[in-house]
C-alpha positions as CSV (number, residue, x, y, z in Angstrom):
1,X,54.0,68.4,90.7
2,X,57.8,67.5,91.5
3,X,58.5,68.8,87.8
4,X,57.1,72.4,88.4
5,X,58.6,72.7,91.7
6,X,62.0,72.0,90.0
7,X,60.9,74.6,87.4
8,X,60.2,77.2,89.2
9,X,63.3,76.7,91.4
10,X,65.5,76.2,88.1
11,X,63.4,79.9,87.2
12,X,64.5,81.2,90.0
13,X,68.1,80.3,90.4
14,X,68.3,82.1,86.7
15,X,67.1,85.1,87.8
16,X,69.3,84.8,90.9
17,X,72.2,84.5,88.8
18,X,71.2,87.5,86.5
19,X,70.1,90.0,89.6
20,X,74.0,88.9,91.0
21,X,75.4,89.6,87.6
22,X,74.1,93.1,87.1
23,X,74.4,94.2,90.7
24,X,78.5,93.1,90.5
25,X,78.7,94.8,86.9
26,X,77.4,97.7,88.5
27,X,78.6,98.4,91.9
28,X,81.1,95.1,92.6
29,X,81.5,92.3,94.5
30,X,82.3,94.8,98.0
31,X,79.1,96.3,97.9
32,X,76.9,92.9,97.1
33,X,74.2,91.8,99.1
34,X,71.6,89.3,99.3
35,X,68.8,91.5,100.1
36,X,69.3,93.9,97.0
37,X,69.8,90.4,95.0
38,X,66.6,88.9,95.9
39,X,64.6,92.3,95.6
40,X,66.2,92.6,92.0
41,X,65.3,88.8,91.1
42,X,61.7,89.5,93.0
43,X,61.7,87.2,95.2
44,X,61.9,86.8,99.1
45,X,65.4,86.7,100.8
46,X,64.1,83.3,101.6
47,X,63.9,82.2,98.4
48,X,67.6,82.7,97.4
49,X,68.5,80.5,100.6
50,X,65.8,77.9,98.9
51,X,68.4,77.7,96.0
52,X,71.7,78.2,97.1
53,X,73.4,77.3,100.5
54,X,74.4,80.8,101.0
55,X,75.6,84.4,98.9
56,X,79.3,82.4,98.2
57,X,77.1,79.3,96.0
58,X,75.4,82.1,94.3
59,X,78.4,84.4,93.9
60,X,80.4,81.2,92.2
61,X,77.5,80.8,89.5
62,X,77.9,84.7,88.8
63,X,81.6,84.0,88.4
64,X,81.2,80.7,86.1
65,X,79.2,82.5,84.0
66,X,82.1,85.3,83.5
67,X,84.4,82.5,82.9
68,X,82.4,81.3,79.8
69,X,82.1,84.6,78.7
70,X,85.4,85.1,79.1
71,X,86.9,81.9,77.3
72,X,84.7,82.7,74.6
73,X,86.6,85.5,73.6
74,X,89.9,84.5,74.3
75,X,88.6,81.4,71.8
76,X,87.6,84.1,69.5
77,X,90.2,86.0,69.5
78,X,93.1,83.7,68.3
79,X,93.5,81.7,65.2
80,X,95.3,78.3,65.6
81,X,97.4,79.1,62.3
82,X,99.2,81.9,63.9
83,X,102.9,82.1,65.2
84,X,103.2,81.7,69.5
85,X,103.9,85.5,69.5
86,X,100.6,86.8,67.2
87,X,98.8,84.1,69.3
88,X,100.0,85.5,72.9
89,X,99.4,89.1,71.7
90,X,96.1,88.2,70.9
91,X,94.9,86.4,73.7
92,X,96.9,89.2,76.1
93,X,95.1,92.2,74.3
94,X,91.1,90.1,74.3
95,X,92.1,89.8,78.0
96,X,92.8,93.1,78.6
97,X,89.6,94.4,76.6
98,X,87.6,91.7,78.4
99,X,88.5,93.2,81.6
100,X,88.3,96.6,80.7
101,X,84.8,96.2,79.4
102,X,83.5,94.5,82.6
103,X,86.0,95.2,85.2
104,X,83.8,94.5,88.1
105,X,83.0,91.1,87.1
106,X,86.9,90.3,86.0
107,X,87.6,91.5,89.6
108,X,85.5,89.3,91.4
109,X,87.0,86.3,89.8
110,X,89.9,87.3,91.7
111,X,88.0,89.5,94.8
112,X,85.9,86.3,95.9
113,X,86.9,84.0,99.1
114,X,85.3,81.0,100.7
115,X,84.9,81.3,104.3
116,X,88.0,80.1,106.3
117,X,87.9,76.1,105.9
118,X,85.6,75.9,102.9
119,X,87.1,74.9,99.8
120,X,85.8,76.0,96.1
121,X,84.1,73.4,94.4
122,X,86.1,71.3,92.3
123,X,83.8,71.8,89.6
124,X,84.6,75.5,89.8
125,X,88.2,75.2,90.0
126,X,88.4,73.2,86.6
127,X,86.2,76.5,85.1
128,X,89.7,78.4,85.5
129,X,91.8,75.9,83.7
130,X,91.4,77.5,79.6
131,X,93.1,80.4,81.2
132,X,96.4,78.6,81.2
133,X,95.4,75.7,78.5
134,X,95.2,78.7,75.9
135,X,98.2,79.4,76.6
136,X,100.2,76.1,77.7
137,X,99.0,75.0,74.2
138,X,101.1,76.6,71.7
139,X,104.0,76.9,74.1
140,X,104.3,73.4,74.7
141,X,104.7,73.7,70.4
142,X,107.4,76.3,71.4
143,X,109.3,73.5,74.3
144,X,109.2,70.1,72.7
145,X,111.7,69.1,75.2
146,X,110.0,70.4,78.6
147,X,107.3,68.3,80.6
148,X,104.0,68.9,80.7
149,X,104.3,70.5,84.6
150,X,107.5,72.9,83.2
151,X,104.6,73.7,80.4
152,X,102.5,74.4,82.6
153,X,104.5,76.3,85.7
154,X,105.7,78.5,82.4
155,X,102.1,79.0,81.1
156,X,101.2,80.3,85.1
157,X,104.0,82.3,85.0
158,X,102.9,84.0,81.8
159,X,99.4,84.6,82.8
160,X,100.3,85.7,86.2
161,X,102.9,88.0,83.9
162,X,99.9,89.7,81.9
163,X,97.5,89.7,84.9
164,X,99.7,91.2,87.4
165,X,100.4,94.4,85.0
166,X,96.8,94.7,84.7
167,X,95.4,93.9,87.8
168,X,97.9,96.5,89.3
169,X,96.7,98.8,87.0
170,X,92.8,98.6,87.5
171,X,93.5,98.5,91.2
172,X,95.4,102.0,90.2
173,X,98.2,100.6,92.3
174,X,101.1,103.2,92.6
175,X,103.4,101.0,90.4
176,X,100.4,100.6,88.2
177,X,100.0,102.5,84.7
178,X,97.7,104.4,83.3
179,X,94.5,102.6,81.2
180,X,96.2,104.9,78.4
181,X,99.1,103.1,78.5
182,X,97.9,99.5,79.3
183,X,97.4,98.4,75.7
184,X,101.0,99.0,74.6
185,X,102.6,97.7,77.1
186,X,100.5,94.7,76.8
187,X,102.0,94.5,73.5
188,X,105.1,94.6,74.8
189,X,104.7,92.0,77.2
190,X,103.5,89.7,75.3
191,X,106.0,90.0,73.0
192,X,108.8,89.4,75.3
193,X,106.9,86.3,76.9
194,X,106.3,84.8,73.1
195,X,109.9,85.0,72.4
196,X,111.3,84.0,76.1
197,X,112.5,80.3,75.9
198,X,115.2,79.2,78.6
C-alpha cells in the first residue's frame, strides 16, 4: 500500500513539474500560478501542496530541469580538441541559442527568489556550477600559473560577460541590441574573452 502511495505521488510530482514547465515556456515565471498549475496537471490545488512545501519547491524542479537541458547542450556543443577560443565561441553561441529558443525558462533561472530568509537548497545551487566549470576548464589550460579561485573569479567574470549582453538584450534594455545583432556580437565577445590573459 505504502508503494502505490509513493507512486502516485512520484506520478504526480511529474506532472507537476511538466504543467510548471509549459505554463513558464508559455507565459513566464510573472504570470505563474498554482491554480492554473494544478488544473493543467489535473489535480486539486491540494494536491500540489501534498508534494511540494509550496509554488518556490516546485518552481526549483522546473528550473533543475532547464539546467539539465541546458548543460546538455553546452556539453554538446563543444569538442575537447578545440583551441580556448573555438571552445568559448561555441559554448557562447549554444548559450545564446538555448536562450533564444526558450527564453522564458532561461529567464526564470535568473527571475526566481526565495522568500526573504529562505535560502536555495544546496542541492540546487551545485545544479548551476557546469555553467562556470565549462568554462573554468579550458581556461585554467589557458593560466597554468593562476589558482583555482583566480580560475574561477575569471570563469564568473566571463559568464557574467556573455550573460549580461544577453540578458540586457532579451530584457530589450535601452543599452541592449537587437536579437539581429546578438549572434555577432557574441562572436565578438567571445573572442575577446578567449584571447584576454592578464
Amino acid at each position: 500500500m505504502a508503494a502505490k502511495r509513493q507512486t502516485k505521488k512520484e506520478d504526480l510530482k511529474a506532472r507537476l513539474i511538466v504543467a510548471g514547465t509549459e505554463l513558464i515556456r508559455e507565459q513566464g515565471l510573472k504570470n505563474l500560478r498554482a491554480r492554473d498549475i494544478a488544473e493543467r496537471a489535473g489535480s486539486a490545488l491540494g494536491g500540489l501542496y501534498t508534494v511540494f512545501d509550496d509554488l518556490d519547491g516546485l518552481i526549483l524542479h522546473v528550473n533543475s530541469g532547464t539546467l539539465k537541458r541546458l548543460e546538455t547542450a553546452l556539453n554538446a556543443a563543444i569538442s575537447p580538441s578545440t583551441n580556448i577560443e573555438e571552445t568559448f565561441l561555441s559554448l557562447s553561441l549554444a548559450y545564446l541559442r538555448f536562450a533564444l529558443a526558450e527564453r522564458n525558462l532561461w529567464s526564470a533561472l535568473f527571475e526566481h527568489r526565495m522568500p526573504e530568509g529562505v535560502s536555495v537548497p544546496e542541492w540546487h545551487l551545485a545544479e548551476h556550477a557546469f555553467l562556470i566549470g565549462l568554462i573554468a576548464t579550458p581556461l585554467s589550460r589557458q593560466m597554468p600559473d593562476a589558482s583555482c579561485d583566480e580560475v574561477a573569479i575569471r570563469a564568473r567574470t566571463f559568464f557574467a560577460a556573455i550573460h549580461g549582453v544577453l540578458s540586457l538584450s532579451l530584457e530589450g534594455r535601452f543599452i541592449g541590441i537587437t536579437t539581429e545583432a546578438l549572434e555577432h556580437e557574441i562572436t565578438v565577445l567571445a573572442g575577446i574573452l578567449a584571447r584576454s590573459r592578464s
